[in-house]
Steps between C-alpha positions, in 0.01 A plus 500: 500500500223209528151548457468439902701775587358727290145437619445557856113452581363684801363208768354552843453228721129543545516356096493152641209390660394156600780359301375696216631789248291753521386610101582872539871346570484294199389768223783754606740237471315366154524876392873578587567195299214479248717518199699233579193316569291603199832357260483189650737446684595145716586682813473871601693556855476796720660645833240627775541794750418282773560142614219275453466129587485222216208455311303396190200679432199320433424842243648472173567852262371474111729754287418498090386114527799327762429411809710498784541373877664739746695379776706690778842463689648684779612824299385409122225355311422400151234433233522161385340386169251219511579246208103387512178684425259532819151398508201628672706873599270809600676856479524667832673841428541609099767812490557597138647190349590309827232278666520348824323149469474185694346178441108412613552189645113488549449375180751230531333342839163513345613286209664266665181406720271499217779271349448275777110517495412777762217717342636859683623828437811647642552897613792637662279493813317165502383215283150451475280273324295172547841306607673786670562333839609185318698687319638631793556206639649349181774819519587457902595147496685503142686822551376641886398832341 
């Protein structure tokens, strides 16, 4: 018997929201599976008790050092390990050894505009500074963000 029939994790439907996996979702599948995870493993697959719709979460899981993506499909899902470090990650839910992180993209915006001159500061909320709305501007009409 596979590992994905052996490990059926409980989903409700309410676990997607916004196109997004909600974190209690993600640790009780991280946990069913955790010793897969924490050996390393390239790919940990699992069944779910409901169907869900496809999807890549933008949270990754941290188990003894590897870091994995999670994805969903119809009636199974797996952890997927990521081949590259990540940079600039803050921890949103620590359960014994598993963490729940994603990436603080933040930090990456606010370098880039200093690296092209703009004296600002970037928050999740807003960017501020001396050059903020040329910054701004800088951001709409390279990107339209």
């Amino acid at each position: 018997m596979s590992l994905y029939e052996d490990t059926i994790i409980e989903f409700n439907e309410d676990e997607i929201e916004n196109g997004q996996l909600h974190p209690d979702f993600i640790l009780r599948a991280a946990d069913a599976v955790e010793s897969h995870l924490a050996k390393g493993k390239r790919e940990v697959p699992f069944g779910l008790s409901e169907p869900a719709e496809d999807l890549v979460s933008q949270y990754n899981v941290r188990v003894n050092g590897n870091i994995y993506s999670i994805g969903l499909s119809k009636w199974n899902g797996s952890f997927k390990l990521m081949d590259h470090e990540l940079e600039n990650t803050s921890t949103l839910v620590k359960a014994g050894s598993i963490e729940i992180i994603e990436q603080d993209f933040t930090i990456e915006i606010e370098e880039y505009l200093e690296d092209e001159g703009f004296d600002v500061t970037v928050t999740d909320e807003e960017i501020e500074g001396p050059e903020a709305e040329e910054a701004k501007e800088f951001l709409d009409e390279k990107f339209a963000i």
